[in-house]
VMD Tcl script that draws the C-alpha trace (Angstrom):
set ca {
  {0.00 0.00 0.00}
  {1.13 3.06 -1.09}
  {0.84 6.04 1.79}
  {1.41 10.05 0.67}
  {2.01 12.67 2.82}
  {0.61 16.59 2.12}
  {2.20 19.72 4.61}
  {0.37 23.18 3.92}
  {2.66 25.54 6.27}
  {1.57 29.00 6.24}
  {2.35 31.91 8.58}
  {-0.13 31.01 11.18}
  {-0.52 27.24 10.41}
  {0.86 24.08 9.69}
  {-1.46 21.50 8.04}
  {-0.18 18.01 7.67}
  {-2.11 14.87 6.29}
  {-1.14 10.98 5.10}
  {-3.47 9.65 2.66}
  {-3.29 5.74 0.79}
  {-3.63 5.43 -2.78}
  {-7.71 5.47 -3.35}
  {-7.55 8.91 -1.51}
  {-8.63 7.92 2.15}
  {-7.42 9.89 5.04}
  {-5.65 7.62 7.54}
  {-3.98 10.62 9.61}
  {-3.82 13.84 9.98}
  {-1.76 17.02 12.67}
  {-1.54 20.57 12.66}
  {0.67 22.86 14.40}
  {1.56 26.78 14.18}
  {3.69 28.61 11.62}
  {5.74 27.14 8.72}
  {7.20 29.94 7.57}
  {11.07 29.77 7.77}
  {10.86 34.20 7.39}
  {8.92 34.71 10.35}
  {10.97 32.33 12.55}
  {13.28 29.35 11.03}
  {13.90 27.46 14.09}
  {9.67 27.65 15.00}
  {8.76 26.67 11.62}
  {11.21 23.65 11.95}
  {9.45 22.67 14.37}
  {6.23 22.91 13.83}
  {6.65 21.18 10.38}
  {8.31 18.34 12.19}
  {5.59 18.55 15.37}
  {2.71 18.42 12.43}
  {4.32 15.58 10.35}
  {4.91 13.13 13.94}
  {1.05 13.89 14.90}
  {-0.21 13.28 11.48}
  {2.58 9.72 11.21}
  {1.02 8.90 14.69}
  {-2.85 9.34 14.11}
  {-1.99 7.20 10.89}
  {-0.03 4.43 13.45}
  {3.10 4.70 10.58}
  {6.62 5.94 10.86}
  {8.20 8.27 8.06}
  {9.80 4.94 6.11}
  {6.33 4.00 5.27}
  {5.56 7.10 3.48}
  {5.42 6.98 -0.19}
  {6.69 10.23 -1.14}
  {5.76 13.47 1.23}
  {5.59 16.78 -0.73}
  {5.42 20.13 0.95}
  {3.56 23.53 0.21}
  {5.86 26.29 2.06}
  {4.93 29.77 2.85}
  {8.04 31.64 1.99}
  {9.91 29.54 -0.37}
  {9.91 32.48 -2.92}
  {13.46 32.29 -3.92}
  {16.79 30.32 -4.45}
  {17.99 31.59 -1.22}
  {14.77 30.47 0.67}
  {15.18 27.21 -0.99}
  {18.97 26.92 0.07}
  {17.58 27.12 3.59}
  {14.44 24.99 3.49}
  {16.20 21.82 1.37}
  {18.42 20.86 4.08}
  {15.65 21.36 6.77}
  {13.56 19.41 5.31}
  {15.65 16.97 4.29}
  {16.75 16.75 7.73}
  {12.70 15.36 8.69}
  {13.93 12.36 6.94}
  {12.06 11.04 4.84}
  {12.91 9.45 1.61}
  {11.41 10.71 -0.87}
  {9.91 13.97 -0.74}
  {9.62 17.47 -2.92}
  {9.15 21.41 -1.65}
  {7.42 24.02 -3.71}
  {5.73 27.46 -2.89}
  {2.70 26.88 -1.04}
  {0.99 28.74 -4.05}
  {1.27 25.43 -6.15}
  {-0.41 23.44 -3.65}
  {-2.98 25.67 -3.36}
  {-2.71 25.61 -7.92}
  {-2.86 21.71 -7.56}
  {-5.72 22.01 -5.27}
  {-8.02 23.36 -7.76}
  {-7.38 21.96 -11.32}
  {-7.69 18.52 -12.42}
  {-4.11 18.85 -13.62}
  {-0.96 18.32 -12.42}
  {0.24 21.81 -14.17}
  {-1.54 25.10 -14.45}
  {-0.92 28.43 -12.67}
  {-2.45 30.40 -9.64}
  {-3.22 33.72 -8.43}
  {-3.17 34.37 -4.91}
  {-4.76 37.53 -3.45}
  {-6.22 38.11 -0.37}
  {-3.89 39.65 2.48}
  {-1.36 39.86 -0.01}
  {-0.53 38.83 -3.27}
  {1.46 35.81 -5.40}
  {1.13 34.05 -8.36}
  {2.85 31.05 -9.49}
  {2.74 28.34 -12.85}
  {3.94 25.30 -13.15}
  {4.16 23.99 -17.20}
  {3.51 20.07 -18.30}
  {7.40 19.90 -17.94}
  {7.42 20.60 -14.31}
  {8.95 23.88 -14.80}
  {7.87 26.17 -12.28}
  {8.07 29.87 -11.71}
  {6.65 32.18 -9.15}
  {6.31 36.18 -9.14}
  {5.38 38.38 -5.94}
  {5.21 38.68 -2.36}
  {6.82 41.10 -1.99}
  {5.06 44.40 -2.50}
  {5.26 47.35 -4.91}
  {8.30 48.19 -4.63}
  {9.40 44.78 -6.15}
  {7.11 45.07 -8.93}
  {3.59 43.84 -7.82}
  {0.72 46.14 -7.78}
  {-1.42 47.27 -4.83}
  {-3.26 44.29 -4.73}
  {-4.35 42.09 -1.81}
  {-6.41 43.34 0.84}
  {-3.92 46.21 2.38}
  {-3.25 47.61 -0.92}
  {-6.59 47.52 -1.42}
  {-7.17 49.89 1.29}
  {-4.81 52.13 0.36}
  {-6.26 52.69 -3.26}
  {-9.74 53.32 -1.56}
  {-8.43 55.76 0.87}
  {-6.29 57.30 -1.49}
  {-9.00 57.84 -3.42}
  {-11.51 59.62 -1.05}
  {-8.29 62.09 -0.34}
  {-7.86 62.95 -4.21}
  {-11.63 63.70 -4.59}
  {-11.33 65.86 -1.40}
  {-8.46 68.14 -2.38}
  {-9.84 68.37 -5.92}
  {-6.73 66.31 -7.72}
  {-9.56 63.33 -8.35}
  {-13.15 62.91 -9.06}
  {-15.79 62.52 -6.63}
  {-16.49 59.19 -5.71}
  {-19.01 57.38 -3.38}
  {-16.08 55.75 -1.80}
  {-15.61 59.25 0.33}
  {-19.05 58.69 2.17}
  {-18.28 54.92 2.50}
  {-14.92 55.65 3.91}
  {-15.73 58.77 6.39}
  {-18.44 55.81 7.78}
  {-15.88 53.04 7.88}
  {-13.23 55.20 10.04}
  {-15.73 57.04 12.48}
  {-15.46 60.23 10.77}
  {-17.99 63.23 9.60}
  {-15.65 65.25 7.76}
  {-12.36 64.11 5.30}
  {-10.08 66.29 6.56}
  {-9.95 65.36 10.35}
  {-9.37 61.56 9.36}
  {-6.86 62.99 6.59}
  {-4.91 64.49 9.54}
  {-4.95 61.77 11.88}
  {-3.95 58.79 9.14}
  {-1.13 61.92 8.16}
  {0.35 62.06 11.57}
  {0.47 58.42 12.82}
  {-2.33 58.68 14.86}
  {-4.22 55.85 13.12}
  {-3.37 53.62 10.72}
  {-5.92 52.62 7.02}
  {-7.90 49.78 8.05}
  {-7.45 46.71 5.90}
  {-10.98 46.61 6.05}
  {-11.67 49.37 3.58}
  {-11.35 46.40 0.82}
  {-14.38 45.41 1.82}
  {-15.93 49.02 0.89}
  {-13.56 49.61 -2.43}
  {-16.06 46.37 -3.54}
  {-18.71 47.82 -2.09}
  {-18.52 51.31 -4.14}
  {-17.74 49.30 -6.97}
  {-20.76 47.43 -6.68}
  {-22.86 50.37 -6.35}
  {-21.78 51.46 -9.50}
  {-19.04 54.06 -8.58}
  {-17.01 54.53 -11.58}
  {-13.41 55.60 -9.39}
  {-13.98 51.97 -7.22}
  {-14.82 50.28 -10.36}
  {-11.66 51.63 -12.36}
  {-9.35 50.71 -9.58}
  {-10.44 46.78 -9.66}
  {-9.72 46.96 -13.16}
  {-6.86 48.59 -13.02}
  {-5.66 45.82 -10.25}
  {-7.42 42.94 -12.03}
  {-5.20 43.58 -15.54}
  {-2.05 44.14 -13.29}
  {-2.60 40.37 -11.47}
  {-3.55 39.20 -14.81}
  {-0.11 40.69 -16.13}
  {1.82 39.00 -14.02}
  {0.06 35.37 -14.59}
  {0.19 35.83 -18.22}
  {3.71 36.87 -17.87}
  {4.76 33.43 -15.92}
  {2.33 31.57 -18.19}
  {4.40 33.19 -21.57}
  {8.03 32.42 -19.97}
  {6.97 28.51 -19.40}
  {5.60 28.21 -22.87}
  {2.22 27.90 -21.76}
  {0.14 30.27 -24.03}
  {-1.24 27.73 -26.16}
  {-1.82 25.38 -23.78}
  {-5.27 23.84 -21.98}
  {-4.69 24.54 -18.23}
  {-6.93 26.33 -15.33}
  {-5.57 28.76 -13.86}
  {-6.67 28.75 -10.07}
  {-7.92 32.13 -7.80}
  {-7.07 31.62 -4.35}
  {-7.61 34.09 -1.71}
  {-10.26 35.88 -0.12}
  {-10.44 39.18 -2.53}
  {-10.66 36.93 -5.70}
  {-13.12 34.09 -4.04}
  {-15.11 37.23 -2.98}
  {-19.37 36.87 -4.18}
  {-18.64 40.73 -5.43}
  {-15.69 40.04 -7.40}
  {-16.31 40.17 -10.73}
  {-15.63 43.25 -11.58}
  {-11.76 42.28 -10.55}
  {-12.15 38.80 -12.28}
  {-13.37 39.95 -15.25}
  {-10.72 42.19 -15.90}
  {-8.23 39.53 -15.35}
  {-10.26 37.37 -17.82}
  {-10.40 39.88 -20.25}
  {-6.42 39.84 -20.37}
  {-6.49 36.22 -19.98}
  {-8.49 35.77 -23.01}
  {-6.13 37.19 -25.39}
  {-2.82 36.66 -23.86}
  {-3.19 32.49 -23.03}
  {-6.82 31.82 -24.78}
  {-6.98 28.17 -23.66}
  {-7.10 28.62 -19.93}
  {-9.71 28.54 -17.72}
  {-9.59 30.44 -14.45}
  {-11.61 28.62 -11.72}
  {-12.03 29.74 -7.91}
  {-10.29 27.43 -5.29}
  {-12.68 25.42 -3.21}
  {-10.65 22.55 -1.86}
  {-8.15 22.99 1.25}
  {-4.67 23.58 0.09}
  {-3.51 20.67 1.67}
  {-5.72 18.08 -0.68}
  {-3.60 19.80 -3.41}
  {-0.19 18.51 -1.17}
  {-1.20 15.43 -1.55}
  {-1.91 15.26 -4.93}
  {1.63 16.09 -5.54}
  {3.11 13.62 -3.58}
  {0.92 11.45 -5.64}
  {2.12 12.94 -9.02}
  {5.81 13.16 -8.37}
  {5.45 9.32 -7.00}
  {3.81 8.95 -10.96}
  {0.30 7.64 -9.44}
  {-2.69 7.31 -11.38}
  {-4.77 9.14 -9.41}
  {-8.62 8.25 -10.76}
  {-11.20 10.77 -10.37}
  {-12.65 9.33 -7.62}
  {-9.90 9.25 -5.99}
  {-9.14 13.14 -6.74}
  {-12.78 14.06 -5.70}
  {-12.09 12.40 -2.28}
  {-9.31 14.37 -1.78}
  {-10.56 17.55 -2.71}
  {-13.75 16.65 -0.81}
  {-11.46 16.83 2.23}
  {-11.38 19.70 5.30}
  {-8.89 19.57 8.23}
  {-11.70 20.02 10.60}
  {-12.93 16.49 9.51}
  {-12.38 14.12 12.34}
  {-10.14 11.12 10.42}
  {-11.42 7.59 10.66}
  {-9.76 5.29 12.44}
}
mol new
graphics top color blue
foreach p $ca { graphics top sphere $p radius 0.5 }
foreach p [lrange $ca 0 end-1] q [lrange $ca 1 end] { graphics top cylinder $p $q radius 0.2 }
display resetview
């Protein structure tokens, strides 16, 4: 019997699970972050703590595994990845593969082992992976690296941004000023102006919320800044999806994150698609609704060269971590 196991380690979690061939869950652990740039030695850990629960629950020991893959929060670069090799490595088992957590959460949503993803909810990442294996990976790391203001802070900004250009007359008026003023506690633009100005409060992440909102209503300054975002995250998919030789290719490409899952988000979505349409016209772009950690697994299972049925791939996807695993 052949036994896989899936790690999804974020910045606040660690997600691990063992599955056998046909897909059933026979253990599963959790810990807290997994993010070697918030704290190597922690995220060590918690991998490892995660892994033994999961190799426990499942009444196996790490020879018995099949092939392990893990989906790591942080492994963005070359240097990251000369860091996280030999740690996991060091977890020992022997056979196993690392990737950016954005592929697991790619793998989690297509029937394919290749595609691309775009991530954007507290912040932003995209990723592709071709039918080579090839895999590249673009943001993360915020505008001054070369993304856009997307995900949820940047999000914020652009609405409050806004509401100040209307108010000193360098932008149009937009509904987002009365939207905003009610968001923050404020009557008048100018008080809020000087107490964002002078560190006295800080733009709530929340105003993404109320950029979709104006948007929604119809305001045309809202409505031009998703569009504006939506052909920037497109640009940078498309731009993975040209430099893997993907553009004539049948693939999905996968939205993962709260601002693109969002029941208001088409406005945003649509203007990716519209980019999408021309620039790689056989994708498909498809919201994630499995856990990122079925798409772990699914890995393991592809790099071990499984046929995974689609039963078997339904299963997984089927799957939550709250689940309580059979025994």
């Amino acid at each position: 019997m052949s036994l896989y196991l899936g790690v999804d380690a974020g910045g606040s979690k660690t997600h691990a699970v063992i599955c056998d061939e046909q897909g059933n869950i026979r253990g599963k652990g959790a810990s807290g972050n997994g993010n070697h740039q918030i704290h190597l030695e922690h995220a060590a850990r918690n991998i490892e703590e995660a892994c033994n629960a999961a190799l426990q629950q499942a009444g196996v020991v790490k020879e018995d595994i099949t092939y392990a893959y893990f989906g790591l929060a942080g492994a963005d670069r070359e240097a990251d990845y000369e860091i996280l090799r030999p740690m996991i490595k060091g977890l020992g088992y022997p056979r196993h593969d690392i990737a950016c957590d954005t592929i697991i959460g790619m793998r989690a949503g297509t029937s394919r082992p290749y595609g691309a993803a775009l991530i954007c909810g507290t912040g932003f990442n995209s990723a592709a992976r071709n039918q080579a294996g090839e895999e590249l990976q673009y943001g993360g790391f915020g505008f001054l690296y070369g993304d856009g203001h997307a995900g949820g802070s940047g999000f914020a900004t652009l609405a409050f941004r806004a509401v100040i250009r209307a108010w000193d007359e360098r932008g149009p008026a937009t509904l987002l000023t009365s939207l905003v003023l009610e968001q923050m506690g404020y009557s008048e633009v100018e008080p809020m102006y000087e107490d964002v100005l002078y560190g006295k409060i800080s733009v709530p992440p929340t105003l993404v919320k109320t950029l979709f909102q104006a948007a929604e209503a119809g305001d045309e300054v809202a409505t031009r800044i998703l569009e504006i975002e939506g052909e920037e995250l497109a640009n940078a998919v498309c731009t993975l999806i040209r430099r893997l030789d993907m553009s004539t290719d049948a693939f999905d490409i996968v939205y993962i994150g709260s601002v693109l899952n969002r029941p208001n988000s088409s406005i945003l979505t649509d203007a990716i698609e519209r980019v999408v349409a021309v620039q790689a016209p056989q994708a498909t772009c498809v919201k994630l609704t499995s856990d990122p950690v079925s798409g772990a697994l699914l890995c393991a299972m592809d790099m071990d060269g499984a046929a995974i049925d689609p039963d078997t791939e339904a299963k997984l996807k089927a799957f939550t971590f709250e689940e309580v695993t059979a025994s």
